[in-house]
BATI-292986 format. One record per residue (C-alpha): residue number from 0; residue in one letter; x, y, z. Coordinates in pm, 1 decimal. Layout:
N
<n=NUM, res=a, xx=X, yy=Y, zz=Z>
...
This chain:
282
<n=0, res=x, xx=-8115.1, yy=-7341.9, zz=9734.0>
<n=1, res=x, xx=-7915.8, yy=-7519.4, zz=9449.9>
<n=2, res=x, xx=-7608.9, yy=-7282.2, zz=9302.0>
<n=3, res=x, xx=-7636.1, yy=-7346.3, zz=8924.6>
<n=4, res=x, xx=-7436.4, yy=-7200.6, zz=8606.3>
<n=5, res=x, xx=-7693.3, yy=-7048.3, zz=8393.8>
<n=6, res=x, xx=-7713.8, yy=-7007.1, zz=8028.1>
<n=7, res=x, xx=-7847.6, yy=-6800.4, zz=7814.5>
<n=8, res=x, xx=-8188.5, yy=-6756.3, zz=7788.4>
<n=9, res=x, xx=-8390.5, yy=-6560.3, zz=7523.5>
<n=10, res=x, xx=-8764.7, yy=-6526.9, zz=7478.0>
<n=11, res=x, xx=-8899.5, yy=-6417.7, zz=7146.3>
<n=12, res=x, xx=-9239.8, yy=-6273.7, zz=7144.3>
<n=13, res=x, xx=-9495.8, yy=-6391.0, zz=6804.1>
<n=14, res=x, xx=-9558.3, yy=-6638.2, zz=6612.4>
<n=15, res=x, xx=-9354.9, yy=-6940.8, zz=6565.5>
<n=16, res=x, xx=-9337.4, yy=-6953.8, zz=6191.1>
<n=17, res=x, xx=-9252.8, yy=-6563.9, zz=6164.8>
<n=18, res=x, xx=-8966.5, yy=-6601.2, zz=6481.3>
<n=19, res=x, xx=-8818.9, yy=-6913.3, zz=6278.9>
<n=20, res=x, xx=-8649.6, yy=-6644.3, zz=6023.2>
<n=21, res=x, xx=-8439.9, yy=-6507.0, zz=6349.1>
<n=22, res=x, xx=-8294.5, yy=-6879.8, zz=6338.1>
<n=23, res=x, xx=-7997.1, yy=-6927.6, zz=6122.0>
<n=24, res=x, xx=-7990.4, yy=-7248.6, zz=5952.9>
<n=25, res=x, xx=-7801.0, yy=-7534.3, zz=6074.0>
<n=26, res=x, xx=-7755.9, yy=-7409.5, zz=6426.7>
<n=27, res=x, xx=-7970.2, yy=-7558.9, zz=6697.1>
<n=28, res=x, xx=-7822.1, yy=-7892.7, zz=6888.5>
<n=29, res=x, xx=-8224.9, yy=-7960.6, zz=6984.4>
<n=30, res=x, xx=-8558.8, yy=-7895.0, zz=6956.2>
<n=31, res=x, xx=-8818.4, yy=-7986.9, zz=7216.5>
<n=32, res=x, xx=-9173.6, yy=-7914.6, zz=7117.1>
<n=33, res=x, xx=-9486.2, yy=-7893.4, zz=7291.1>
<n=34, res=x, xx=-9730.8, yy=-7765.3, zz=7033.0>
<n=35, res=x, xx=-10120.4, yy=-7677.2, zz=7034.3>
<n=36, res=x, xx=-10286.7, yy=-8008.8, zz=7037.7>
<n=37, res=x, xx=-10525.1, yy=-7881.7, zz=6851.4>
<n=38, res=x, xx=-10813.7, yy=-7984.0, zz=7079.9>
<n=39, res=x, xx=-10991.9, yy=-7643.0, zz=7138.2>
<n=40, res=x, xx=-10774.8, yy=-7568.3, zz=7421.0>
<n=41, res=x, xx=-10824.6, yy=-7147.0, zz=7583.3>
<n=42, res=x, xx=-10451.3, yy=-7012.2, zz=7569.7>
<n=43, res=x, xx=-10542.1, yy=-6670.5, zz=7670.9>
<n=44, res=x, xx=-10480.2, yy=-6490.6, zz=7331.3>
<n=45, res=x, xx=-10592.2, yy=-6751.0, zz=7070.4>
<n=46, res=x, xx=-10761.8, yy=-7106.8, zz=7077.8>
<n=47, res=x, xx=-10628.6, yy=-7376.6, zz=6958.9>
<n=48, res=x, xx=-10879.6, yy=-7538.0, zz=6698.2>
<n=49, res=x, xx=-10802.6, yy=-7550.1, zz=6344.9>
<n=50, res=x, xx=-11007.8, yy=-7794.7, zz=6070.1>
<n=51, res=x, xx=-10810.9, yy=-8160.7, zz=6044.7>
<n=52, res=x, xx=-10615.6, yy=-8003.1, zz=5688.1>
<n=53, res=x, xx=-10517.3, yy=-7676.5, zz=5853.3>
<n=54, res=x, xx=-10349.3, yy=-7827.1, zz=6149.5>
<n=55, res=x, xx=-10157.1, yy=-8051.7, zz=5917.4>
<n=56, res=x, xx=-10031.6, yy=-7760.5, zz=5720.3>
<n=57, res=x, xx=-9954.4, yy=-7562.7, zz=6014.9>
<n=58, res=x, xx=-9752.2, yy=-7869.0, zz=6139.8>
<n=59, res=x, xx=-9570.9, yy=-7910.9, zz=5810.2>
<n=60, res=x, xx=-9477.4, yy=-7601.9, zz=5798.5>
<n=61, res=x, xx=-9356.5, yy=-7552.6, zz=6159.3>
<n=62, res=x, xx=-9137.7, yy=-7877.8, zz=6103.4>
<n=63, res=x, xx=-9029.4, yy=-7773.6, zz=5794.4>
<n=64, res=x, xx=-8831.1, yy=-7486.5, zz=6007.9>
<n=65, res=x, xx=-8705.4, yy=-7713.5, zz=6270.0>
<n=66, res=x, xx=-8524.7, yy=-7943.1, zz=5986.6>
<n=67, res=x, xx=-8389.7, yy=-7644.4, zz=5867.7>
<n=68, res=x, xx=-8234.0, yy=-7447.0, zz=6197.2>
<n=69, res=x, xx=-8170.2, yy=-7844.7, zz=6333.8>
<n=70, res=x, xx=-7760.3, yy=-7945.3, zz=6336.6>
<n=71, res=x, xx=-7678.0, yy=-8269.2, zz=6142.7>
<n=72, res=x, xx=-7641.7, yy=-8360.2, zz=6495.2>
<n=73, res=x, xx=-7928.6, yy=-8245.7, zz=6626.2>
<n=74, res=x, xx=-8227.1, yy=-8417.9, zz=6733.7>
<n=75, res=x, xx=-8636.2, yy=-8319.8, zz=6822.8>
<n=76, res=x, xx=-8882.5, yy=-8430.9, zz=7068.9>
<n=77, res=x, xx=-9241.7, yy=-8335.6, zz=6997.3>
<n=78, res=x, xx=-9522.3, yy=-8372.3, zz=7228.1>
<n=79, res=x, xx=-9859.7, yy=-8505.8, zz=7086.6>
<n=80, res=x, xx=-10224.7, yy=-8595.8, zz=7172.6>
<n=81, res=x, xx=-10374.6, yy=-8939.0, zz=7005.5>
<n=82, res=x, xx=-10581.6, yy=-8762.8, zz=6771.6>
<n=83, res=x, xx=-10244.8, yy=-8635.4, zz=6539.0>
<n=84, res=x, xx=-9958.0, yy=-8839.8, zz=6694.9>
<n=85, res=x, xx=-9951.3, yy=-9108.4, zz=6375.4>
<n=86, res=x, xx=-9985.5, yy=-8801.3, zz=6153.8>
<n=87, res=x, xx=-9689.7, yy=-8614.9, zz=6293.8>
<n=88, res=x, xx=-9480.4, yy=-8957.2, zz=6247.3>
<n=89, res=x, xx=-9522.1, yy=-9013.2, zz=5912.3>
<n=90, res=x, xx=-9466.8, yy=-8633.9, zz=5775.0>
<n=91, res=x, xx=-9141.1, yy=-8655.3, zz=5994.3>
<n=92, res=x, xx=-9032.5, yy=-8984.6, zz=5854.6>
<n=93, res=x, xx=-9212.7, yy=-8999.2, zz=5504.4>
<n=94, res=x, xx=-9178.3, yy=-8616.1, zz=5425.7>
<n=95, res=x, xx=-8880.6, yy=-8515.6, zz=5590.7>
<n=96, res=x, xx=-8706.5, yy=-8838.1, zz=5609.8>
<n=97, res=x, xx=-8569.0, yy=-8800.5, zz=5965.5>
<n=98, res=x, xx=-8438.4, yy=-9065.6, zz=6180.9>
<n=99, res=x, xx=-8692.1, yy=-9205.2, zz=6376.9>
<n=100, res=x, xx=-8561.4, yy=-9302.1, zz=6720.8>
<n=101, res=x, xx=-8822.7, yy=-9374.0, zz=7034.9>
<n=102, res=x, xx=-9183.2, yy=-9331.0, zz=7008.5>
<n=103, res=x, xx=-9210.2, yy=-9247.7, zz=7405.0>
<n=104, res=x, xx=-9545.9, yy=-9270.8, zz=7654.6>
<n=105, res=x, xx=-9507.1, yy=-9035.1, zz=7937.0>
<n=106, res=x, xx=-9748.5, yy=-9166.8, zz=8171.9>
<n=107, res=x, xx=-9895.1, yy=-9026.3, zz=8450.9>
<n=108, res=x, xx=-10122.4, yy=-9079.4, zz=8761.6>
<n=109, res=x, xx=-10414.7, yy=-8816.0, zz=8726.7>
<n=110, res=x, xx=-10613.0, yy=-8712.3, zz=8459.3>
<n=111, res=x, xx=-10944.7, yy=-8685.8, zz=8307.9>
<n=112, res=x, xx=-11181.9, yy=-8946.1, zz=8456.5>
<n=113, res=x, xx=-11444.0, yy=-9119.1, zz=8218.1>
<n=114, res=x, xx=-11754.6, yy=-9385.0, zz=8271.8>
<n=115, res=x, xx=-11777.0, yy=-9499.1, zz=7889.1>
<n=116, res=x, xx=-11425.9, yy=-9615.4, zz=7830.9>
<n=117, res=x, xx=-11096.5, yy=-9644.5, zz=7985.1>
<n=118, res=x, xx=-10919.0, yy=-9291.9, zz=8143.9>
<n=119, res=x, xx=-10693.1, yy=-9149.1, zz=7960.2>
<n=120, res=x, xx=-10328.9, yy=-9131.4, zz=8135.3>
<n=121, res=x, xx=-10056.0, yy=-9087.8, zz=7856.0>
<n=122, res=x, xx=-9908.4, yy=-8894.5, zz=7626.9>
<n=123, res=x, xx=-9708.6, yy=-8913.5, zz=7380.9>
<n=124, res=x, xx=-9399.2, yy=-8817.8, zz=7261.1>
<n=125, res=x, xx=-9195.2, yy=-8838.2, zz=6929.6>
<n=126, res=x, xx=-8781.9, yy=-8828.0, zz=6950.4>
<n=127, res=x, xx=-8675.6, yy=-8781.1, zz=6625.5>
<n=128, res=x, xx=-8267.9, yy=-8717.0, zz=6449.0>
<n=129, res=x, xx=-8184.0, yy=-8524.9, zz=6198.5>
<n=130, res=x, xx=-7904.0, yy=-8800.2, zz=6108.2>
<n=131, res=x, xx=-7757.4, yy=-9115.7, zz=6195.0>
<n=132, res=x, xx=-7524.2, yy=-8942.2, zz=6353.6>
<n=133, res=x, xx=-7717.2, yy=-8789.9, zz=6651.3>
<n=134, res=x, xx=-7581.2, yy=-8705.2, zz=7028.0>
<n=135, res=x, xx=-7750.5, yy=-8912.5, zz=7285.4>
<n=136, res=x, xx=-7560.9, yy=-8941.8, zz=7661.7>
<n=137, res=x, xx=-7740.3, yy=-9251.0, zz=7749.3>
<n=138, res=x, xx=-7480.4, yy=-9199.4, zz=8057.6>
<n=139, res=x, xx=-7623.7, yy=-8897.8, zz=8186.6>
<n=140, res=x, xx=-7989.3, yy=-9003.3, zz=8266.3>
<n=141, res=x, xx=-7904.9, yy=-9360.0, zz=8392.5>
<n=142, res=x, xx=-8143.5, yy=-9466.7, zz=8693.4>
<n=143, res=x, xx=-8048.5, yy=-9733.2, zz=8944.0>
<n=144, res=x, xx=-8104.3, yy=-10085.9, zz=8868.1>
<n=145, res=x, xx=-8339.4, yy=-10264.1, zz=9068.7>
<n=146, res=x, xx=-8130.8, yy=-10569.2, zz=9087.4>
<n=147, res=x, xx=-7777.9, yy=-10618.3, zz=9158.9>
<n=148, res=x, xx=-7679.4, yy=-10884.9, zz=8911.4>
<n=149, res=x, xx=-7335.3, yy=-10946.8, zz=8743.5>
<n=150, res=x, xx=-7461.9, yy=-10876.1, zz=8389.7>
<n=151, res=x, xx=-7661.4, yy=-10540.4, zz=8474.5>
<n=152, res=x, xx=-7463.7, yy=-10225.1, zz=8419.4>
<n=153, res=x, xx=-7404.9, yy=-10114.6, zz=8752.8>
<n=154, res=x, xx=-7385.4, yy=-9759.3, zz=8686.5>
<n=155, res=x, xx=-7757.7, yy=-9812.1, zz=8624.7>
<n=156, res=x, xx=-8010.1, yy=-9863.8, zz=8375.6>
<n=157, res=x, xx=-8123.6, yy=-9684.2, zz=8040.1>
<n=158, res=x, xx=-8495.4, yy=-9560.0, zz=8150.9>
<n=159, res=x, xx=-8668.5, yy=-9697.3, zz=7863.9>
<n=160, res=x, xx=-8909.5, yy=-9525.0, zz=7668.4>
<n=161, res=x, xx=-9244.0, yy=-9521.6, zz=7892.7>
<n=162, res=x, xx=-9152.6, yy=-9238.0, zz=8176.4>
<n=163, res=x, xx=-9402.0, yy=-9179.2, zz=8420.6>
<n=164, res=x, xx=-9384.7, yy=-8818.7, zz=8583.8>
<n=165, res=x, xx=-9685.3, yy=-8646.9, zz=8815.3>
<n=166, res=x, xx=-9840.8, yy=-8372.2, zz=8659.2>
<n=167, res=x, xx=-9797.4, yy=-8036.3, zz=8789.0>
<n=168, res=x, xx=-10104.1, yy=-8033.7, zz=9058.2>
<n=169, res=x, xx=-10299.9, yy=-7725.8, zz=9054.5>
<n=170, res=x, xx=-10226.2, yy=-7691.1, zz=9418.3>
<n=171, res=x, xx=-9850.0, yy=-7731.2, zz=9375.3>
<n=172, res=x, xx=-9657.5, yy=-7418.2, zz=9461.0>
<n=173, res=x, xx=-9481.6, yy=-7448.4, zz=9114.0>
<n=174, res=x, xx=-9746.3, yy=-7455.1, zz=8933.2>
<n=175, res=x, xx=-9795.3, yy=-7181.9, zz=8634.7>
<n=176, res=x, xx=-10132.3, yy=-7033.4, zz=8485.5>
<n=177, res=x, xx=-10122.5, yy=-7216.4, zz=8231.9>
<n=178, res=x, xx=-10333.6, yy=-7524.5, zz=8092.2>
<n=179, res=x, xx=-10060.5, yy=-7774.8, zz=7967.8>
<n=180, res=x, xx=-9748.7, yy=-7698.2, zz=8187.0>
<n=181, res=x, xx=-9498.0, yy=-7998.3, zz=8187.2>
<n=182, res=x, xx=-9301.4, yy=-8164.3, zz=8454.1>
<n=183, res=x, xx=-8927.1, yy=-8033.2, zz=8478.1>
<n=184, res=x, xx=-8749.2, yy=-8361.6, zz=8493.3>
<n=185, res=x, xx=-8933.5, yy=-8442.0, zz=8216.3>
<n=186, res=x, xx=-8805.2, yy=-8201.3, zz=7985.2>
<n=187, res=x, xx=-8450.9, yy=-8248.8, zz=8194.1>
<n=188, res=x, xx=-8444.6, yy=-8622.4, zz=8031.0>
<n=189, res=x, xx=-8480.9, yy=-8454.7, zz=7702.0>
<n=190, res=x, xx=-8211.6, yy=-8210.3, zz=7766.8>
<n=191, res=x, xx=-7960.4, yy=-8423.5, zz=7911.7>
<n=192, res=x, xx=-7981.5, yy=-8726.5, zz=7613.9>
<n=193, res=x, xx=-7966.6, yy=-8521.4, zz=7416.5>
<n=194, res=x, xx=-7730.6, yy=-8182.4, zz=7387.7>
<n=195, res=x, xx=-7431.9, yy=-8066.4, zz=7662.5>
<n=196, res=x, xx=-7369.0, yy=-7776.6, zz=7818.0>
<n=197, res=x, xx=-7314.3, yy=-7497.3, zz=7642.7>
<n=198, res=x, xx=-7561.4, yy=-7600.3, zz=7335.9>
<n=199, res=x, xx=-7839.6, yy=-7451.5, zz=7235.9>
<n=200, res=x, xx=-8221.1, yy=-7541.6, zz=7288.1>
<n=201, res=x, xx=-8489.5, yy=-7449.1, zz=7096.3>
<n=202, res=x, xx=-8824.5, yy=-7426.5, zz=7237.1>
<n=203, res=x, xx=-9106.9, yy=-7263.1, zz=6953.2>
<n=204, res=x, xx=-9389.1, yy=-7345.1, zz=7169.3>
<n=205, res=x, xx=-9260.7, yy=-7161.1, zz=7500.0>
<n=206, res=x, xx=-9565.2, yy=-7203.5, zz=7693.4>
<n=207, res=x, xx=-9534.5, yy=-7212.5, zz=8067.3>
<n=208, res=x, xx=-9192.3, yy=-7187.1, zz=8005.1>
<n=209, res=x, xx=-9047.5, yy=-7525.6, zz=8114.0>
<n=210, res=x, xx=-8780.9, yy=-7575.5, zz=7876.1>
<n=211, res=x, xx=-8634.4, yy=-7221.7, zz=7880.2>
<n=212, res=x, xx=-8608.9, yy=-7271.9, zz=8300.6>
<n=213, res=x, xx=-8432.1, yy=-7646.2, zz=8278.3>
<n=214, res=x, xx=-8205.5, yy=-7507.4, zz=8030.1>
<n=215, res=x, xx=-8125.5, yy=-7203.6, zz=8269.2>
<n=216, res=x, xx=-8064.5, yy=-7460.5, zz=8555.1>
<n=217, res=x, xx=-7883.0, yy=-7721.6, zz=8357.5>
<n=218, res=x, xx=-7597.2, yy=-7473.6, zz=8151.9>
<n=219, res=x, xx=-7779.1, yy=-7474.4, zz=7790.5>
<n=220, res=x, xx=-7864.7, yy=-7191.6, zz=7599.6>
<n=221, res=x, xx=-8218.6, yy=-7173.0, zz=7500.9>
<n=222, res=x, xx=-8449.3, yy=-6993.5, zz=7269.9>
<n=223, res=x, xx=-8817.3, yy=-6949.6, zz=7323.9>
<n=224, res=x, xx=-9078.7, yy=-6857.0, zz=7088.5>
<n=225, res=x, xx=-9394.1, yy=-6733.4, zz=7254.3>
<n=226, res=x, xx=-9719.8, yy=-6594.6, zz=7118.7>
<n=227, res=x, xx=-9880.7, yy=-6484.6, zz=7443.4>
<n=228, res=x, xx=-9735.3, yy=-6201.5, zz=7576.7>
<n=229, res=x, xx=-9900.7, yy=-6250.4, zz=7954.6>
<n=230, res=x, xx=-9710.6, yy=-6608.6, zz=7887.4>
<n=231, res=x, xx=-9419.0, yy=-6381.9, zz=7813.4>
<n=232, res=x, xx=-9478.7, yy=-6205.7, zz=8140.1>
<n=233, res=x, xx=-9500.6, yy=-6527.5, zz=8324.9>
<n=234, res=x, xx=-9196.7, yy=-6701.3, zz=8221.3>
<n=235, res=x, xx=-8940.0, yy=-6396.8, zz=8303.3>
<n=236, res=x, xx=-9070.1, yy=-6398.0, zz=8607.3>
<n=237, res=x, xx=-9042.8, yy=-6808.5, zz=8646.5>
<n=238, res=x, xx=-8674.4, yy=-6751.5, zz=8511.2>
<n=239, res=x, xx=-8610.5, yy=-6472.3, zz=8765.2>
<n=240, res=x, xx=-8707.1, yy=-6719.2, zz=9087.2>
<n=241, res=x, xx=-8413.1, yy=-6872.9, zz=9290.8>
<n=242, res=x, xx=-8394.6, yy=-7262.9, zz=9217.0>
<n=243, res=x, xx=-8419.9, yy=-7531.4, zz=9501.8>
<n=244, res=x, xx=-8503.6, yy=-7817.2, zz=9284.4>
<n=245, res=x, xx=-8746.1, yy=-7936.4, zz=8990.2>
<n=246, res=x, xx=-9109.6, yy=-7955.2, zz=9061.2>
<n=247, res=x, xx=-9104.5, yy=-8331.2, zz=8984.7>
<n=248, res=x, xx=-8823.9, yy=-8681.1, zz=8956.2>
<n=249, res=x, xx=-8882.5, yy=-9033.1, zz=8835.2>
<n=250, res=x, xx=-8942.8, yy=-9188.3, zz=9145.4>
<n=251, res=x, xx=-8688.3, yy=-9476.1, zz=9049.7>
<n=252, res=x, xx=-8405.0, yy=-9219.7, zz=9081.4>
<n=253, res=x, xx=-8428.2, yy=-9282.0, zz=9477.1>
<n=254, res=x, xx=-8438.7, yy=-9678.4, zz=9464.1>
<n=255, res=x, xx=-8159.3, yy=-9879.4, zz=9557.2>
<n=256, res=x, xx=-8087.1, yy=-10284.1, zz=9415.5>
<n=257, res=x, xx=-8173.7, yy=-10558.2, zz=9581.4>
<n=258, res=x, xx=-7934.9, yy=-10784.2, zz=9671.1>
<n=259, res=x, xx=-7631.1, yy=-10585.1, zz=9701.4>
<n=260, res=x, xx=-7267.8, yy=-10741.8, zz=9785.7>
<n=261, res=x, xx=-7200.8, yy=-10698.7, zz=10106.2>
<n=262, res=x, xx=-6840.2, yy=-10494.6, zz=10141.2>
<n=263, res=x, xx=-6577.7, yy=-10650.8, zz=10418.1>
<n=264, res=x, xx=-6745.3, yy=-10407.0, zz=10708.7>
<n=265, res=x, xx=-7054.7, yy=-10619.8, zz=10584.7>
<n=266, res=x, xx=-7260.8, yy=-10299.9, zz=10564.0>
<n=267, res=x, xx=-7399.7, yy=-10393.4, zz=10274.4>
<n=268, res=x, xx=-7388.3, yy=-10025.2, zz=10105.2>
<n=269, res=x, xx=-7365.1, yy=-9922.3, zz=9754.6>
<n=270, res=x, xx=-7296.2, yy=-9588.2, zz=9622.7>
<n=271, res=x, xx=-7424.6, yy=-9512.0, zz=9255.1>
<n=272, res=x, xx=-7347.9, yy=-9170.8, zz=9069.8>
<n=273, res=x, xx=-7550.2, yy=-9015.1, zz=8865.3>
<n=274, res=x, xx=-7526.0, yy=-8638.9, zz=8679.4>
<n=275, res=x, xx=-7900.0, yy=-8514.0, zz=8794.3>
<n=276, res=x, xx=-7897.4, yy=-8216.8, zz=9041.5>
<n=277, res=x, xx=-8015.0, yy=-8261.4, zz=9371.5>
<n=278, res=x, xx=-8441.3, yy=-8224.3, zz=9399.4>
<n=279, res=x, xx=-8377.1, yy=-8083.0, zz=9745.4>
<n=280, res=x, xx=-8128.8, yy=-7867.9, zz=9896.8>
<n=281, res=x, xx=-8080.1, yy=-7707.5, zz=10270.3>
């Protein structure tokens, strides 16, 4: 088990656009969102289908909240399917005239298999700022190069914007009840770009409750909206459970370059540092 400082965590039970009024304006270092995809998806208490309009105003409105509580500072990630992902872009940088920053494909290996067509294996993921003066600590999610060479940054490489993380396997001991639970180092990117310790998260689409749980390992504070209250149920409980390490990692994390210097003993070793926490402890 992995001793960690913990912030605080809340979880807010109701709608999203009601539990935005608890959120003073101008306070909130980061937003990630995960919202309904609106694809017809069973979330226990409601299903997520809406006609092409209503979705749209549903999204406007829930972004029009997150520009409010955001920091000038501040920044937002927003999860998408293909079927609204241009959509979402242009109200955020037409109608709300935010920074845009990375348009990011989190791939992955499993999935929905098809025989007409190609599989699909990606989603998508929006990283918007508030301002051109956003926090980002490009030093804090490095990974190691996979060469040595004289004009890489040795203190390894910015990850880029296509991440490829497992999904959470049905059979995998971390795994939640509940349909579109994301990886943790996933959302731990997202965390550690962009806020410190100390700052506070905001997470209106709770979920399995992902977010709130990185944020409890990695010293943030965190707010999460919920509408399910069995969801509710299930992330106290997630939050309660000791921690021994996240449920997934970028497998480049445990590379080493090629073609390391060999040091004066000749053993050819190379130590690089990097911020993550361990993915195993005894």
């Amino acid at each position: 088990m992995v001793n960690i400082k913990k912030g605080k965590i809340q979880i807010l039970e109701g709608d999203a656009l009601n539990l935005f009024k608890n959120i003073e304006s101008g306070t909130v270092d980061l937003i990630i969102a995960d919202p309904p995809y609106n694809l017809g998806k069973d979330y226990g208490n409601n299903h997520d289908l809406k006609g092409f309009d209503e979705y749209l105003d549903f999204t406007r409105n829930w972004f029009k909240e997150t520009h409010r509580v955001l920091k000038k500072t501040g920044s937002i990630y927003v999860f998408m399917g293909v079927r609204f992902i241009s959509y979402l872009y242009d109200i955020l940088d037409r109608e709300f005239k935010m920074f845009f920053n990375s348009w990011i494909t989190w791939h992955y290996t499993q999935g929905m298999g098809k025989i007409k067509g190609f599989s699909p294996r990606h989603d998508d993921i929006l990283f918007f700022n508030k301002t051109a003066n956003f926090k980002f600590n490009l030093d804090n999610i490095r990974i190691p190069q996979k060469y040595y060479r004289q004009r890489n940054n040795m203190n390894g490489a910015n990850p880029g914007d296509v991440w490829q993380f497992s999904h959470i396997h049905y059979s995998n001991p971390e795994r939640e009840n509940h349909p579109t639970q994301k990886p943790e180092a996933l959302i731990e990117r997202m965390i550690l770009a962009s806020s410190d310790e100390g700052d506070l998260i905001l997470d209106p689409f709770a979920g399995s409750g992902t977010t709130l749980r990185v944020c409890q390992v990695l010293n943030r504070n965190c707010i999460g909206f919920e509408l399910n209250p069995d969801y509710v149920d299930m992330i106290e409980k997630r939050l309660s459970k000791d921690f021994f390490g996240f449920d997934s990692i970028d497998e480049r994390i445990n590379r080493r370059p090629i073609d390391l210097p060999e040091d004066k003993e000749g053993s050819n070793e190379y130590w690089l540092e990097f911020s993550h926490l361990p993915k195993n402890s005894e």
